[in-house]
N, C-alpha and C positions, 0 to 999 in steps of 0.2 A: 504493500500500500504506500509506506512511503518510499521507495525507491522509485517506485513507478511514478509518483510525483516528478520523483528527481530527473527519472528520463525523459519526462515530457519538458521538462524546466529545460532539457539539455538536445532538444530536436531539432531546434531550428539551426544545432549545427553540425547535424548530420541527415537533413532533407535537403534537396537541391533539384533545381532545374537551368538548361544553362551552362555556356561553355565560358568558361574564364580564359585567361593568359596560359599558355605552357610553360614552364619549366625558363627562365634565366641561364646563361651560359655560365654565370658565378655559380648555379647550384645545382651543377649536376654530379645526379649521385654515384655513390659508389659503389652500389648493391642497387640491383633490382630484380624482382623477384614476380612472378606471375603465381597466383598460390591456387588458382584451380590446376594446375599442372602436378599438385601435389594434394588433389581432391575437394577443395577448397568449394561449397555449398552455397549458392548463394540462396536468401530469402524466396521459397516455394510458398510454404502458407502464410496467414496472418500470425501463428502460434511459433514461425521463424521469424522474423523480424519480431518478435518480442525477447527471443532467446540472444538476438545479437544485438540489442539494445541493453541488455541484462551483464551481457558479458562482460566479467571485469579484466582491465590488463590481458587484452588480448595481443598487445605488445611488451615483453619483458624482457631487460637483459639478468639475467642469471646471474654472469660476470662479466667480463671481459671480454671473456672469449665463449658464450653460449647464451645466445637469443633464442628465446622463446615467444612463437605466436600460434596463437589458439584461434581457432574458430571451428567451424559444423560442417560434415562433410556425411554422404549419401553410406549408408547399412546397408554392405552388401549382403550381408547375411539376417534381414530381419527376421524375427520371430516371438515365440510367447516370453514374456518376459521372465527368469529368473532372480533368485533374490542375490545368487552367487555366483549366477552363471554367466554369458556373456549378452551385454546388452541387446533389446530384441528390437527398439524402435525404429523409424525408418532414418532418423538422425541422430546423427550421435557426434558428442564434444569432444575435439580432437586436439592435440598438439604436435609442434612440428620444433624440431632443434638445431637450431643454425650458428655455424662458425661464421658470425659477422667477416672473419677476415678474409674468408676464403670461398663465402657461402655454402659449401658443405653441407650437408643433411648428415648430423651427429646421431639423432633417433627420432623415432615419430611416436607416439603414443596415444590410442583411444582411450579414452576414460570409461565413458558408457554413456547413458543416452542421452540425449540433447534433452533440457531442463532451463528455468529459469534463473538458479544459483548455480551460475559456473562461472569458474577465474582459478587464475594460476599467482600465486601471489611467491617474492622471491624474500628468500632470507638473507643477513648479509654473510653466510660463508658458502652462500652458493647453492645451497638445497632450496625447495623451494614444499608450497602446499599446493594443492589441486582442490578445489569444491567442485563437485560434480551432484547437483540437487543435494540430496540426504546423505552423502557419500562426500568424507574427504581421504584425501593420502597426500602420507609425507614423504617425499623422494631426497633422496643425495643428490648431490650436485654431477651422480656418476647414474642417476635415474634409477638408481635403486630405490626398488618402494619399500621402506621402512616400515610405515606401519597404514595401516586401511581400515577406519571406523565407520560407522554407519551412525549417521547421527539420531539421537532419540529424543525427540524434540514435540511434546504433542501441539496440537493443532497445523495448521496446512501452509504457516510461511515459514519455507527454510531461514534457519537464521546464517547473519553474512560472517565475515572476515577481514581483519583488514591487519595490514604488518605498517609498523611505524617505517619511514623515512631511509632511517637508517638499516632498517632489516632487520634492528634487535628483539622488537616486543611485536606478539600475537594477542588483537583482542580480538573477541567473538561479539555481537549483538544478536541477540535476540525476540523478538516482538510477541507480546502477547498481551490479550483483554480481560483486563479484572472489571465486573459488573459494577464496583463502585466508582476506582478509578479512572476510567476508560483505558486507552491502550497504555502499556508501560511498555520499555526496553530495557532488558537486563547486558548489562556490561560487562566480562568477563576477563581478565588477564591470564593468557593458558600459558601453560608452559609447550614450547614449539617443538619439542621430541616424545611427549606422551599425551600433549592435547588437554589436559589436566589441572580444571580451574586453578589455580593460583588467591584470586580473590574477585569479587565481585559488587557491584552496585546496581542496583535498582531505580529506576529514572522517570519521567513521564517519556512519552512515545518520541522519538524521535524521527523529524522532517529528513535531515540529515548530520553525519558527523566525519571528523579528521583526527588523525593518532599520530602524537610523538611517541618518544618514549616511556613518557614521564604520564599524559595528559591527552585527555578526550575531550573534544571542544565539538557541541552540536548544537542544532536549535531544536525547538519542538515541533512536533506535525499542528498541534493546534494552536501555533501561532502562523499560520502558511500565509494567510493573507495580510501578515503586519507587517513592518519594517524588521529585518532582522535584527535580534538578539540572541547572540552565543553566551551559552553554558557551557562549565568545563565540570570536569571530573579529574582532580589527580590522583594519580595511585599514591602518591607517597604524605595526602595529607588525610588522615581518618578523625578529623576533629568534625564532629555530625552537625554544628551549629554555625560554620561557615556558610557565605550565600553561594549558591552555583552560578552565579552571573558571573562571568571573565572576565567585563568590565563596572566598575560602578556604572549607573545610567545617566552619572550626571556628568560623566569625565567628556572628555572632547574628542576622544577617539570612540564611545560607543556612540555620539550625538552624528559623529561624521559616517559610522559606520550604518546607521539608520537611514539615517537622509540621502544615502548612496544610491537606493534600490537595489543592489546587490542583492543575492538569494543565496549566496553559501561560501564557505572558507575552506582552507585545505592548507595544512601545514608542508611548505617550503623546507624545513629541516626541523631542526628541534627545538630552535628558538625564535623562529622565523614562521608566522603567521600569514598568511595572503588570504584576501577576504575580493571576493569578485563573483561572475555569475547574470546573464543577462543584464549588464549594465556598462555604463561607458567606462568604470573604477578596473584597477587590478593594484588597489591598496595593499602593502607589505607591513606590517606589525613587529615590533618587538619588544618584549618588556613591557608592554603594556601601550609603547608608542607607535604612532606611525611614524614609516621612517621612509616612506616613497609611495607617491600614488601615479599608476602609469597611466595617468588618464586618457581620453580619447575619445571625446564624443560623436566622432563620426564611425565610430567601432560600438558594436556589442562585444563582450568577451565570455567565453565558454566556461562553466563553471568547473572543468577540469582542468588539473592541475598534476604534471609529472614530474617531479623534481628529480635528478640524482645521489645517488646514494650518499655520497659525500656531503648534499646540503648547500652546492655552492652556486648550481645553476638548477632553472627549471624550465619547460618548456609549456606550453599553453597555445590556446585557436579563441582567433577572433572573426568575428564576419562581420559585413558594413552594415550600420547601423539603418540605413537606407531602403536595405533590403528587408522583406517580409520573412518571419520567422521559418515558416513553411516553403520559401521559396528562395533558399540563399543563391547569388549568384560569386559573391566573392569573397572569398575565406583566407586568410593564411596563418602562417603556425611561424612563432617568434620564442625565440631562447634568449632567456635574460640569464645574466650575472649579477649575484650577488655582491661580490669583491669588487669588481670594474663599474659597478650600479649603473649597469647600460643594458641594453639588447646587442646581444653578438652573432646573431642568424635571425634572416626572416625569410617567408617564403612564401608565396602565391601555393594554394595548396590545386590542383590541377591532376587528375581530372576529381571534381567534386564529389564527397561520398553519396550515395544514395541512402545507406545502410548502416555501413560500420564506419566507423572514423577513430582510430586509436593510433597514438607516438607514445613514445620514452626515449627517455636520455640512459646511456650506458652510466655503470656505477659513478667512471670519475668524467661523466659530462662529454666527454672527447665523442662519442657518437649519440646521431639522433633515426632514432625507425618510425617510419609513418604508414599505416598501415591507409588504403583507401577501399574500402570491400575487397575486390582480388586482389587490388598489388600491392605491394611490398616495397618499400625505398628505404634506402639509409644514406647519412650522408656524414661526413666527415668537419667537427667544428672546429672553430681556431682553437691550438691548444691554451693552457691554465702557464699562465707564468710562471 
């Protein structure tokens, strides 16, 4: 319920109609990849195009040297479903393992059937988790599945997943409806090799949220229609009589973060805040301050946000403000630095998604992957001093 908010929040930059600009001779890439060549499914029913609107991190680097992108690809083999046995649907959520350097196919791996909880989330020594619906597994960074749970979760929304920034910490959320309170979300800190609550909090329902290491920063669903306000949750303060507001309402960074129209945040690293989302803002926080607003009112900007593992750059899509959400004709994806507190890559994104629309930046920033439905790009950024 509220994710699905979130992806309508986040369509208008991934519908298009409309030929834009091709590709600049400064930005041509170094990899490219056609991904139906390697089975690659595009949107058949209405029930696909929900599943790859759902999909998280369908672009990941692992490390270095091992990219990972996910997407749905056609059952050769369908049948009756087992609870153990191999997926029976006619789609099912796949992965595919690439030597950026060399483009190389490392492994390929089916999960099981196409669902609405699917993502491949990366840790930072290189192993990674898989959600596949009710189903996760924890693989090494050498695709060994370590371990494979079935999550026991009553009522019918899988709960999500998210790794902080850095790849250290795993929280889970969870949604569910108490008859007095309305919806809650429970907050989880596992442990990332046995899955294994650690500790947990209890919340109102949340719209959407962002994870450092430390801190869980979201708003609520039944604030959807108001000016945002973020809530945090730290693990490391257990005093029960603190406010969950992350800013006072009277300071000048939540007044500004109001009056933005903004609709959601997404932590840049672990100390570093970005607050953006259908709006002209891609304000940057820290300590409580703002400390850069990349403003641009003839821009909307995309409420995702993919940092690098390090924390020092992150990359982000915006489309012109001009255009009808439903009908973007011109998009591009821009990599800022933190350090140099500039943009160091931008790009006319060409040809425009229909469907899917997912980048990341490799761990230490130096590569960027853009997925556009079938194809596949990467491209090489100026190095880190």
């Amino acid at each position: 319920m509220k994710r699905l908010r979130r992806t309508l929040l986040l369509s208008w930059a991934i519908l298009s109609l409309g030929s834009p600009p091709l590709f600049s001779d400064d930005h041509v890439p170094i990899l490219f990849i056609d991904l139906s060549t390697l089975g690659y499914l595009p949107p058949v029913a209405e029930r696909d195009v929900r599943y790859y609107h759902l999909l998280n991190h369908a672009v990941t680097f692992l490390d270095d040297r091992t990219l990972a992108v996910s997407y749905f690809k056609k059952n050769e083999h369908p049948g009756l479903y087992r609870r153990d046995g191999p997926p029976g649907s006619a789609v099912v959520f796949h992965s595919v393992f690439l030597d950026p350097a060399t483009a190389r196919v490392r492994d390929q791996r089916t999960w099981g059937n196409g669902a609405n909880g699917t993502g491949l989330l990366p840790f930072q020594d290189g192993s990674f988790l898989v959600q596949d619906g009710w189903w996760v597994h924890l693989c090494s960074k050498q695709f060994e599945e370590l371990l494979k749970k079935k999550l026991d979760i009553p009522g019918d929304i899988p709960p999500r997943f998210s790794v902080s920034t850095s790849g250290r910490v795993l929280y889970r959320f969870e949604e569910a409806h108490d008859a007095k309170r309305g919806w809650l979300t429970r907050i989880d800190v596992l442990d990332p090799t046995t899955l294994v609550s650690k500790e947990f909090k209890v919340t109102p329902g949340h719209r959407d949220e962002t994870v450092s290491d430390t801190q869980v920063v979201y708003s609520l669903a039944a604030d959807a229609e108001a000016p945002l306000h973020l809530f945090v949750y730290r693990t490391s303060d257990s005093a029960p009589g603190k406010s969950p507001l992350l800013f006072e309402q009277t300071s000048s960074t939540a007044k500004d973060i109001a009056s933005s129209r903004c609709n959601s945040a997404a932590f840049v690293s672990n100390s570093v805040l970005a607050v953006t989302g259908d709006c002209p803002h891609l304000m940057l926080i820290k300590a409580g301050e703002e400390i850069a607003d990349l403003y641009a009112p003839e821009y909307r900007f995309g409420g995702e946000i993919q940092p690098s593992r390090d924390g020092r750059r992150f990359a982000f899509a915006r489309a012109a403000a001009k255009d009808q959400p439903t009908h973007v004709r011109n998009m591009e994806l821009r990599v800022y630095d933190l350090v140099d507190k500039k943009i160091i890559f931008s790009l006319p994104i060409s040809p425009l998604p229909h469907h899917k629309l997912a980048f990341a930046l490799s761990p230490d920033g130096s590569l960027l992957g853009l997925q556009t439905d079938s194809f596949f790009r990467m491209w090489s950024l100026p190095s880190v001093p």
